[in-house]
N, CA and C atoms as a LAMMPS dump frame, in Angstrom:
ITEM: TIMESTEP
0
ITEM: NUMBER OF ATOMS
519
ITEM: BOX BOUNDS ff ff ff
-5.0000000000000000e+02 5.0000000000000000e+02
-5.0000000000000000e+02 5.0000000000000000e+02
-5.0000000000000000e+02 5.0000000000000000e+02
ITEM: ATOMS id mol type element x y z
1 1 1 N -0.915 169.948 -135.74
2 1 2 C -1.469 168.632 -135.469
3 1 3 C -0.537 167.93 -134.48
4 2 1 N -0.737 167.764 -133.137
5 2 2 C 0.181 167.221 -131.726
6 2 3 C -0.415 166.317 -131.607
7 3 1 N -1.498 165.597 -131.847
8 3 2 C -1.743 164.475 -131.544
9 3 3 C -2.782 163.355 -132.404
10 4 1 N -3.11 162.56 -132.504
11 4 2 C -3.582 161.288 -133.45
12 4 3 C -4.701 161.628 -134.105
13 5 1 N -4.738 161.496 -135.582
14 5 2 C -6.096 161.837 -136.387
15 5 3 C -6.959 160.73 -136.476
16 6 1 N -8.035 160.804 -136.028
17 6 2 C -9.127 159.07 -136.568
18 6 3 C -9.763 159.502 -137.144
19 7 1 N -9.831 158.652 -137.875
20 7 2 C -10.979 158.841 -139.391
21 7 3 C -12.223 158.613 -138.557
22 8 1 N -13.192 159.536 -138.731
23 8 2 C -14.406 159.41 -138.555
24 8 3 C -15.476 159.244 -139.794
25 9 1 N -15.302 159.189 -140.674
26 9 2 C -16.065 159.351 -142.243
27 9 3 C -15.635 160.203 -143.692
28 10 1 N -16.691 159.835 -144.278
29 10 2 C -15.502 160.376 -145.959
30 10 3 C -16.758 161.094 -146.636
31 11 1 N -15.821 162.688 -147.029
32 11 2 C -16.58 163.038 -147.98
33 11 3 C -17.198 163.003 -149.068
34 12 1 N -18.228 163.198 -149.615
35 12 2 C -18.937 162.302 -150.756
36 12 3 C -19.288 163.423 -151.477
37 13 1 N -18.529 164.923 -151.715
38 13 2 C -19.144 165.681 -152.266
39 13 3 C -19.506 166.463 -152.113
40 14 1 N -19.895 167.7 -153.38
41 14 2 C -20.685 169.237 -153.085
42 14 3 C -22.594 168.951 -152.853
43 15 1 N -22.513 169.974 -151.784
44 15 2 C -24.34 169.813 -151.626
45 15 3 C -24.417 171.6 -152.271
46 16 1 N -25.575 171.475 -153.484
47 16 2 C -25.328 172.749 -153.161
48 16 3 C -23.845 173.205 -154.571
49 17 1 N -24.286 175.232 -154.871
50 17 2 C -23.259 176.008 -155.344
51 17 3 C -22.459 176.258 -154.442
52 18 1 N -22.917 176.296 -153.283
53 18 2 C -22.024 177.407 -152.374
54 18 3 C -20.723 176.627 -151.659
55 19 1 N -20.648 175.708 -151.784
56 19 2 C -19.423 174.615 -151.459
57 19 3 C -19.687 174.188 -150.533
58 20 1 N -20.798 173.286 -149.707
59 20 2 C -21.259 173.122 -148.917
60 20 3 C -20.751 172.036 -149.34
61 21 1 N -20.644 170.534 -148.116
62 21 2 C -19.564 169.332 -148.605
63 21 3 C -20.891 168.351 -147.999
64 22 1 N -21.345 167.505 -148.84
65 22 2 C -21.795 165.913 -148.264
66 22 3 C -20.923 165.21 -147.536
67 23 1 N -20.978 164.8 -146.473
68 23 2 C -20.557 163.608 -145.673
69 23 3 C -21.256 163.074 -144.665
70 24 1 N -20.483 161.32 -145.103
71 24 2 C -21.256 159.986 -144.24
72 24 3 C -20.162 159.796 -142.887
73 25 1 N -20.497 159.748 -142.323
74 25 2 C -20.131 159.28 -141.101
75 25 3 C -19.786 157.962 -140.643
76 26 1 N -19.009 157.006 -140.073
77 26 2 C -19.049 155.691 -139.947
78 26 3 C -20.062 155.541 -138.834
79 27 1 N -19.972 156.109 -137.826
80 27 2 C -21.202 155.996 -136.459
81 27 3 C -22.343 156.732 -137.143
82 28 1 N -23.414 156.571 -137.568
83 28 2 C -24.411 157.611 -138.254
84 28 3 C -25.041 158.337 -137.566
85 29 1 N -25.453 157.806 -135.992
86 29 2 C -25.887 158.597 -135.093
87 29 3 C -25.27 159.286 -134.088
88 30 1 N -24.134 159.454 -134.702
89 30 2 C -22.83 160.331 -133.822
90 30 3 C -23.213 162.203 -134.306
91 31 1 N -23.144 162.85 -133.187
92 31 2 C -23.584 163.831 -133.195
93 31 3 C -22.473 165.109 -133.139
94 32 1 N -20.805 164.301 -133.596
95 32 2 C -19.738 164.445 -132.916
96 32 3 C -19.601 166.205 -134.11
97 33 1 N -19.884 166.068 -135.454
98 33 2 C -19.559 166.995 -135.801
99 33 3 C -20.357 168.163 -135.733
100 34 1 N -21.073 168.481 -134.74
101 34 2 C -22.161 169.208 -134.051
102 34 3 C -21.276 170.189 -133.198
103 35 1 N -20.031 169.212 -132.64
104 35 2 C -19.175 170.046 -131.279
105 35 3 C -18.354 170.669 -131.627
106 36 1 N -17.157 170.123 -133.093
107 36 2 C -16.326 170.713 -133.379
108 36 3 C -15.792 172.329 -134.011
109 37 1 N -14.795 172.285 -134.1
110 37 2 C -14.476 173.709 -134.778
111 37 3 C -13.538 173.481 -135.515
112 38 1 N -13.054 172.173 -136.087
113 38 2 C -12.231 172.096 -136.733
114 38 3 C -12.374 170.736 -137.397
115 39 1 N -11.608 170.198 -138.457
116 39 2 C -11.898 168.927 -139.261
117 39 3 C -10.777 168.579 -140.288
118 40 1 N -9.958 167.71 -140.16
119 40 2 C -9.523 167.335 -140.981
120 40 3 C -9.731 166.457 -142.209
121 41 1 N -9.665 167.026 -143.626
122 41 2 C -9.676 165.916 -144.39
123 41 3 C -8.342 165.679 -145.457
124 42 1 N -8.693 164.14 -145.496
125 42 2 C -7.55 163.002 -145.98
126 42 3 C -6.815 163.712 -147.032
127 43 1 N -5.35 163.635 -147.404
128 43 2 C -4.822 164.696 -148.252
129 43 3 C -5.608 163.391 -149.819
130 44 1 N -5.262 163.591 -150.842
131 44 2 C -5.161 162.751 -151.894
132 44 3 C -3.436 162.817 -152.123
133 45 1 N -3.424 161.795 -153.429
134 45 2 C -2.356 161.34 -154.043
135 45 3 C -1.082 162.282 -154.083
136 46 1 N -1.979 163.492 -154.018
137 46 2 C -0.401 164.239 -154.068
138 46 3 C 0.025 165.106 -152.815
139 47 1 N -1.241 165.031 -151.788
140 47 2 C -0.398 165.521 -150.958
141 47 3 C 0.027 164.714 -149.549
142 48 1 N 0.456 165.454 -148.794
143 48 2 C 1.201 164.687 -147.936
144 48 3 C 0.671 164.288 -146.754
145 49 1 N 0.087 165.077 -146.528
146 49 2 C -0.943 164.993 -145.131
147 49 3 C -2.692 165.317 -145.153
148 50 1 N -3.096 165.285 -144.033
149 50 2 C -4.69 165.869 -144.239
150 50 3 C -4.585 166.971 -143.756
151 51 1 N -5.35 167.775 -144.49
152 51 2 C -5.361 169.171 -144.538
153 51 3 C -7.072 169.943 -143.326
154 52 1 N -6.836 170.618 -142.698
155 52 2 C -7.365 170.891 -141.871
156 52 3 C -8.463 172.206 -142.472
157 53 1 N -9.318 171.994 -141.566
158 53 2 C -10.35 173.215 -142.364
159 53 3 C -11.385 173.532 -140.732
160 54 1 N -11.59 175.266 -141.209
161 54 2 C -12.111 175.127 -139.738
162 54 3 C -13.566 174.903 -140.213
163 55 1 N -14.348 174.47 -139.449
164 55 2 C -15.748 174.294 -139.736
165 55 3 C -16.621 175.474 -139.491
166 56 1 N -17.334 175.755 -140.537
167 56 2 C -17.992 177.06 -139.905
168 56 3 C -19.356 176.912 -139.716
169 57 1 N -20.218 175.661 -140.342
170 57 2 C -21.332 175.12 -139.725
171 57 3 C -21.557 173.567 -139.929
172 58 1 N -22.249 172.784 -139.33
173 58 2 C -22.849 171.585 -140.111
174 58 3 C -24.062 171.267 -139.151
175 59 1 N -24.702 170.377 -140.156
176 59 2 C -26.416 170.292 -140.278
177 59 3 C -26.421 168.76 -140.559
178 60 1 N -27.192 168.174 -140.142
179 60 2 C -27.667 166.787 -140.13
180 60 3 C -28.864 166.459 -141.583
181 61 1 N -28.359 166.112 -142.259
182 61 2 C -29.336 166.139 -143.52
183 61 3 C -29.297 163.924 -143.792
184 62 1 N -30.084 163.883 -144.866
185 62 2 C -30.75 162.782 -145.133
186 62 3 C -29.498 162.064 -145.549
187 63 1 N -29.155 160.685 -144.898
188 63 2 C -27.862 159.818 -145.448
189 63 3 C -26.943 160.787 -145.045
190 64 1 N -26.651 161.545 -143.818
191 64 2 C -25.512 162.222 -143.66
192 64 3 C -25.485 163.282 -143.183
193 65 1 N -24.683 164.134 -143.482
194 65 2 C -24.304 165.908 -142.532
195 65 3 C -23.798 166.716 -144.253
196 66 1 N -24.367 168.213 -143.702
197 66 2 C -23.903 168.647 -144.829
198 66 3 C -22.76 169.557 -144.178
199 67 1 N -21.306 170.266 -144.026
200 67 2 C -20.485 171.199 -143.975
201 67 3 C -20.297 171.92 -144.555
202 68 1 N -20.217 172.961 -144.162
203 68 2 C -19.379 174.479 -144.673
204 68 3 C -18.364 174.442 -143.699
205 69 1 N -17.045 174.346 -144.913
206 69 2 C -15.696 174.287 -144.719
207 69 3 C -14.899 175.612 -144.975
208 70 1 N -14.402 176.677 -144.283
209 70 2 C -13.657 177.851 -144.462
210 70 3 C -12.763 177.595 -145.908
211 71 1 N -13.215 178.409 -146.47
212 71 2 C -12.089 177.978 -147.654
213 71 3 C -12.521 177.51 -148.652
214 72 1 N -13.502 176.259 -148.789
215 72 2 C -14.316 176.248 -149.595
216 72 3 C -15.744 176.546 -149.882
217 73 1 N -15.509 177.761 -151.156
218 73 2 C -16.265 177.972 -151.37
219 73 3 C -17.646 178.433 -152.837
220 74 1 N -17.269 177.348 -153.827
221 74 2 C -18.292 176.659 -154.513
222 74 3 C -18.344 174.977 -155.142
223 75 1 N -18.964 175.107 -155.552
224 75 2 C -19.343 173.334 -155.411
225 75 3 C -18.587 172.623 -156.158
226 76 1 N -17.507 172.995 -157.011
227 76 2 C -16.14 172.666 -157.443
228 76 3 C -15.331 172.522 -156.31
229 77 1 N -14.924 173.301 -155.581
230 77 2 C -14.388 172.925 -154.619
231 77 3 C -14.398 171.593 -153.418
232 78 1 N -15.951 171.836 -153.103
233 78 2 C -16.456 171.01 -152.35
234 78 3 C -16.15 169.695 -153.087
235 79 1 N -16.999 169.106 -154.427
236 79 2 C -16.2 168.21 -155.196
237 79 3 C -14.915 167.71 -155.217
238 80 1 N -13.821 168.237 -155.019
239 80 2 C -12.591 168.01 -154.796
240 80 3 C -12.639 167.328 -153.984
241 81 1 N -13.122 167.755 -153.009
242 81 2 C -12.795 166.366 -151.428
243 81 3 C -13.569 165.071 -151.678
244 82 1 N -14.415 164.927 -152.604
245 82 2 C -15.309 164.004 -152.782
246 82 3 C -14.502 162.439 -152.515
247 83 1 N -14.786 161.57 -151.742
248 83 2 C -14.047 160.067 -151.483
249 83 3 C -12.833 160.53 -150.545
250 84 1 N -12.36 161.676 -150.208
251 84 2 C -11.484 161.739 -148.836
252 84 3 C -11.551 161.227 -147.608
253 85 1 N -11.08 160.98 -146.432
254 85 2 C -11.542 160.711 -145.106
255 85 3 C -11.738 162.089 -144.581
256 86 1 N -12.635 161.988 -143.039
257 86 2 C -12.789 163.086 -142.535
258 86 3 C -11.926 162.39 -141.481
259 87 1 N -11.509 163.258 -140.831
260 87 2 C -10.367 163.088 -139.518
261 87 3 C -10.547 163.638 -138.217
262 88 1 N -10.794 163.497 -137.157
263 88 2 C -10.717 164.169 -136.027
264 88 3 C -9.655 163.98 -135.141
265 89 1 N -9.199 165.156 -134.419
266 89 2 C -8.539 165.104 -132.901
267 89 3 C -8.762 163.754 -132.12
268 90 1 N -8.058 163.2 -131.536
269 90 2 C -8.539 161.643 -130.8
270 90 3 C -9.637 162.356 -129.459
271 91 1 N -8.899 163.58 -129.289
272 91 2 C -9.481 163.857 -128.159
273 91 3 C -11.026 164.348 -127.887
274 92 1 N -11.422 164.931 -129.648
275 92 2 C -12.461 164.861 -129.089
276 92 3 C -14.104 163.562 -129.493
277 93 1 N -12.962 162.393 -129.624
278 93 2 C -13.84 161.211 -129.275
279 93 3 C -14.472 161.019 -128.137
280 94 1 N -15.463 160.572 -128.395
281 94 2 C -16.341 160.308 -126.88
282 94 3 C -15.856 158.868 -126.137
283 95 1 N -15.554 158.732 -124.792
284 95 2 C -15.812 157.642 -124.467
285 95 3 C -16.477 156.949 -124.678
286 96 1 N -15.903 155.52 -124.458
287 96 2 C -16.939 154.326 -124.959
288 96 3 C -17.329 153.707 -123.75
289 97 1 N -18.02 152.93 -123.609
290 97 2 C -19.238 152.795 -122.669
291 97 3 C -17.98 151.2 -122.163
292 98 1 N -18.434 150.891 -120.862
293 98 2 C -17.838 149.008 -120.927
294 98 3 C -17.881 148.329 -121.254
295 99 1 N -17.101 147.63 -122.264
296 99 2 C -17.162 146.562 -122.807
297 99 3 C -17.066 146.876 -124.518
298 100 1 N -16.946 148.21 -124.495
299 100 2 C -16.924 148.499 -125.956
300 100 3 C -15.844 149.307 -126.54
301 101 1 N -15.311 149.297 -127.49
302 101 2 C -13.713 149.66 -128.079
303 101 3 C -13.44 150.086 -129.145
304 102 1 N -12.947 151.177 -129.446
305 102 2 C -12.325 151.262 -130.57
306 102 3 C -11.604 150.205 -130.936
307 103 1 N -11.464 150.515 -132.57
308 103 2 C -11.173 149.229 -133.287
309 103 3 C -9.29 149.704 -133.151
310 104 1 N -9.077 150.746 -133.121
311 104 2 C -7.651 151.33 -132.809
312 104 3 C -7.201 150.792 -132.108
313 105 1 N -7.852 150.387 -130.637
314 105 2 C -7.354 149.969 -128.891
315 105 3 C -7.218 148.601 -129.408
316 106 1 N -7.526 147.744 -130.332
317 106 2 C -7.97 146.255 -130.438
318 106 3 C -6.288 146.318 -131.126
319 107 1 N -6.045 146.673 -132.218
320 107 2 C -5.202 146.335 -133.112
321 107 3 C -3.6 146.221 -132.167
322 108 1 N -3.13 145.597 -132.776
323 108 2 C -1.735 145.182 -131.687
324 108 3 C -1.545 143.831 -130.559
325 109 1 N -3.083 143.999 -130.065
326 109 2 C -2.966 142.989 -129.445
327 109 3 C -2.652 142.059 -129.36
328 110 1 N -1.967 141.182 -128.228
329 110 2 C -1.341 139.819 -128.118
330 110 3 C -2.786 139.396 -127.873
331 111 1 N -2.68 137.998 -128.698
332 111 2 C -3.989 137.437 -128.569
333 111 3 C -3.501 135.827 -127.823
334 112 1 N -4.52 135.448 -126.978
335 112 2 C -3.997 134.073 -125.798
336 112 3 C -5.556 133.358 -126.011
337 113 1 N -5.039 132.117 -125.73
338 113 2 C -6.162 131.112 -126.172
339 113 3 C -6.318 131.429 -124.37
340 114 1 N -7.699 130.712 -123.627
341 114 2 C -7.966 130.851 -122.042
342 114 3 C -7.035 129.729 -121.705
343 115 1 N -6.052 129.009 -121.937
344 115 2 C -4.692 128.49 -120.954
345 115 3 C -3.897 129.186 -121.215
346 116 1 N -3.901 129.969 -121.723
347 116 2 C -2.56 131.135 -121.727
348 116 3 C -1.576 131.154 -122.665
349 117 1 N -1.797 130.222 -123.89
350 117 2 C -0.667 130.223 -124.85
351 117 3 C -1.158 131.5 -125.878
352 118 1 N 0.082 131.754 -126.289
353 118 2 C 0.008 132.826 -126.97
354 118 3 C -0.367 132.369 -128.349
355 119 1 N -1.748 132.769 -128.897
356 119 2 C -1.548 132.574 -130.547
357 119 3 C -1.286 133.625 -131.813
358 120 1 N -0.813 134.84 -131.183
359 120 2 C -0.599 135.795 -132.242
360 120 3 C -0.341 136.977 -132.071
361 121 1 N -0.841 138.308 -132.959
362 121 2 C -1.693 139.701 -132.451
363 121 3 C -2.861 139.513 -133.337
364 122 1 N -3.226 140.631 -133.053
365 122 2 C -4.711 141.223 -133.634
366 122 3 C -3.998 142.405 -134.861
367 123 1 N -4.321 142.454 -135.963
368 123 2 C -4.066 142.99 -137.117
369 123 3 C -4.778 143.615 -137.758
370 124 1 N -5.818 143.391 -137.536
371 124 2 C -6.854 144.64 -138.205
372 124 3 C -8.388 144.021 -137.433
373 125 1 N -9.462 144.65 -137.961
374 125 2 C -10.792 144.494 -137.353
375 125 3 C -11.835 145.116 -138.366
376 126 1 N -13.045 144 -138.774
377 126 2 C -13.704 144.687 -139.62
378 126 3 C -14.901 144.006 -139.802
379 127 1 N -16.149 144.838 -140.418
380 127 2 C -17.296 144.624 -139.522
381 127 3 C -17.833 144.049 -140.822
382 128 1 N -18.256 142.538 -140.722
383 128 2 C -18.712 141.598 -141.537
384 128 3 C -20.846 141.929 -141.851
385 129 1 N -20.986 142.484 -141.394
386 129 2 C -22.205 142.538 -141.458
387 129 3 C -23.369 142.344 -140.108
388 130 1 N -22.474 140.723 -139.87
389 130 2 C -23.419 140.091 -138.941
390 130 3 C -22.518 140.477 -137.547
391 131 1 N -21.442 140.529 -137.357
392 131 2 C -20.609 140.641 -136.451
393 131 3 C -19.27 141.637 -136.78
394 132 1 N -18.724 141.913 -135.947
395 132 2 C -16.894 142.277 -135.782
396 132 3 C -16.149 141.396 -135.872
397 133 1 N -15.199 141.418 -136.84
398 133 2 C -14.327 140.287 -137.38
399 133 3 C -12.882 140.564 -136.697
400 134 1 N -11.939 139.819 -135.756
401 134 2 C -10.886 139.849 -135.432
402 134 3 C -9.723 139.364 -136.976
403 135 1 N -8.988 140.14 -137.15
404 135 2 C -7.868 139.142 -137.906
405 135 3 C -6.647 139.249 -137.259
406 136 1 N -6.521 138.104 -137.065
407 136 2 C -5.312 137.427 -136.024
408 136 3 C -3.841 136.845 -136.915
409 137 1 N -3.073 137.674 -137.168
410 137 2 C -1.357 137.121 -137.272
411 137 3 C -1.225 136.014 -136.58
412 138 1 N -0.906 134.479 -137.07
413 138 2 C -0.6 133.632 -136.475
414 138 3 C 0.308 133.246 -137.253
415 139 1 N 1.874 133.463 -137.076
416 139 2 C 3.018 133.33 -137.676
417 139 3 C 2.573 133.285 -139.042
418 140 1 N 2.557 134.229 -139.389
419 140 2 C 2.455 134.883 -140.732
420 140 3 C 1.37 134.419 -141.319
421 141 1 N 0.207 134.076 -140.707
422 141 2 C -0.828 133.617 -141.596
423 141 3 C -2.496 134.1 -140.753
424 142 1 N -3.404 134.674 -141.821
425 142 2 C -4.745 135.058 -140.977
426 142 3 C -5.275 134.347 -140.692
427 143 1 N -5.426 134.504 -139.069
428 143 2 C -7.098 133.957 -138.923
429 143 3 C -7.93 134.741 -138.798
430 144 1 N -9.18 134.255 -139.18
431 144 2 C -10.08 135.303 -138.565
432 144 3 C -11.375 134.563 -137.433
433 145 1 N -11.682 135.576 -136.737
434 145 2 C -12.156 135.047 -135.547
435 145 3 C -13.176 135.687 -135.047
436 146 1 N -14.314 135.928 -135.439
437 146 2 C -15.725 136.834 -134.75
438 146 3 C -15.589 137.162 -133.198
439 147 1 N -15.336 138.445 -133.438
440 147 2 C -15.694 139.149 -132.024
441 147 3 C -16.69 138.915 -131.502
442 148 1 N -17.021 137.923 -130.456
443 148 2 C -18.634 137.9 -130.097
444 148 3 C -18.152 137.389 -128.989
445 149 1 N -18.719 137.548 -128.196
446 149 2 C -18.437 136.944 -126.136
447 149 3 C -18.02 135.662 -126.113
448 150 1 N -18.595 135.045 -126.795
449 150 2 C -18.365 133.214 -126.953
450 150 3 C -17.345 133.209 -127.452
451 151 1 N -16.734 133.913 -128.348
452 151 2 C -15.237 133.335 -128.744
453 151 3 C -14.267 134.581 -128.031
454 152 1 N -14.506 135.575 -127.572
455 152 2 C -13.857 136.671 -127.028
456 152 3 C -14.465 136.333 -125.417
457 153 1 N -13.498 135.797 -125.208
458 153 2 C -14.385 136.281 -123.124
459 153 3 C -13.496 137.464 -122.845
460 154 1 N -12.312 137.597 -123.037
461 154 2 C -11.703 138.556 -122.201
462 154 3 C -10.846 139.513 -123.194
463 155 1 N -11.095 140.542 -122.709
464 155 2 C -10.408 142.219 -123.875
465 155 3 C -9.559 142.751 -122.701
466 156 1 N -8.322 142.686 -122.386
467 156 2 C -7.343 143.322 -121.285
468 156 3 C -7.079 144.36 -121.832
469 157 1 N -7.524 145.6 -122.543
470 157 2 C -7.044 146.832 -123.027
471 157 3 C -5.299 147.085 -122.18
472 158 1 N -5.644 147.387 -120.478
473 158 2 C -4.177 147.648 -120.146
474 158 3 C -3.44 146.673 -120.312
475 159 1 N -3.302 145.365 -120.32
476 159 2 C -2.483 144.372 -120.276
477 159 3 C -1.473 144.046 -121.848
478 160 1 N -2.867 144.93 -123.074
479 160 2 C -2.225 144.476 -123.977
480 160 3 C -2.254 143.543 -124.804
481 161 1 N -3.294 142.499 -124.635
482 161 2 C -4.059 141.111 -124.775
483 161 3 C -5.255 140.507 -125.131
484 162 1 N -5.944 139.965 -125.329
485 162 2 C -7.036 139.94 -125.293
486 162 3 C -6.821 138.039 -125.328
487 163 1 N -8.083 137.345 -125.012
488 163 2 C -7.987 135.879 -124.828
489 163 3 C -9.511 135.136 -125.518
490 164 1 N -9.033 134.263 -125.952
491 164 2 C -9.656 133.888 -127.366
492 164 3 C -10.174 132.046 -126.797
493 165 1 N -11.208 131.709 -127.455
494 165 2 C -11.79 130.205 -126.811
495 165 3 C -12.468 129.618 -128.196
496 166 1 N -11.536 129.825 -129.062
497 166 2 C -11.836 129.214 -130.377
498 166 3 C -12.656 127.658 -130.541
499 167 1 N -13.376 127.469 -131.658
500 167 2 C -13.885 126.229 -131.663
501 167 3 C -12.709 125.622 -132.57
502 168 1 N -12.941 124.148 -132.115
503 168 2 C -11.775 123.074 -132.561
504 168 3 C -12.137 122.929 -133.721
505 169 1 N -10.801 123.331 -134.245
506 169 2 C -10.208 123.505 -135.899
507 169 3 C -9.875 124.656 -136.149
508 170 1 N -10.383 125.776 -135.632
509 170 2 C -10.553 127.265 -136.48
510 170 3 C -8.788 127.514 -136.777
511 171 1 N -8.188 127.214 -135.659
512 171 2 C -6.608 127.924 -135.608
513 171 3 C -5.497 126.701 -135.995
514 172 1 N -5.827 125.76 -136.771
515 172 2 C -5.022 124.242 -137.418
516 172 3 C -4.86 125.003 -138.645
517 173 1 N -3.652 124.668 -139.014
518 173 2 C -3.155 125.029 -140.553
519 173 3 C -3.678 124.714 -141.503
């Protein structure tokens, strides 16, 4: 493993004797585990890392994909991974289109009101239902701030930044 694992979805289980594994996907119409030949999933409690498995088929079934994982092979097994993450290579993520981001590229960010003062970073990101939720470190305290054009005009991925046009009050103690 040389380079960054992203969780792409979590196993939910044996389909099936033959150890065939249920899993949901976070993108549902991602077609990503169609390409691979390999897959990591999330270690549990006792082990240390995620453990890699080569893929030897998967199929698009109802609420999900079903896998056959080398190695496992009956539905005890498959069970075992049940609530793990699935993990992929960064590399073989697909580009994202303009204007659109992994939630990975977001996190870190120095966040700037549009005059340029600095109000924080970006700390995590998470999807409320209706929108993408920014949570913003502002000397040790969250805000949170809907990703939506009106309060996000500008995402500087290279710069490192992103610039924020909050409505009056949101960022007052």
């Amino acid at each position: 493993m040389t380079e960054p694992l992203i969780a792409v979805g979590r196993a939910l289980g044996g389909h099936g004797i033959r150890g065939e594994v249920r899993v949901r996907l976070d993108n549902e119409t991602s077609s990503l585990l169609a390409e691979l030949d390999a897959i990591y999933v999330g270690g549990s409690s006792g082990e240390a890392a995620p453990r890699q498995y080569r893929l030897e088929a998967a199929r698009p079934a109802p609420r999900g994909w079903v896998l056959r994982l080398a190695g496992i092979t009956d539905r005890n097994g498959a069970d075992e991974l049940a609530g793990r993450e699935l993990l992929v290579e960064e590399r073989w993520l697909p580009p994202v289109a303009e204007g659109e981001y992994y939630y990975r590229s977001l996190i870190g960010l120095s966040v700037h009101d549009v005059q340029g003062n600095r109000l924080g970073e970006v700390v995590d990101l998470f999807d409320n239902g209706a929108s993408d939720v920014l949570v913003i470190d502002r000397d040790g305290r969250e805000v949170l701030i809907p990703f939506v054009d009106a309060l996000v005009p500008e995402v500087l991925i290279a710069e490192g930044r992103l610039v924020v046009d909050p409505p009056d009050g949101l960022l007052d103690p």
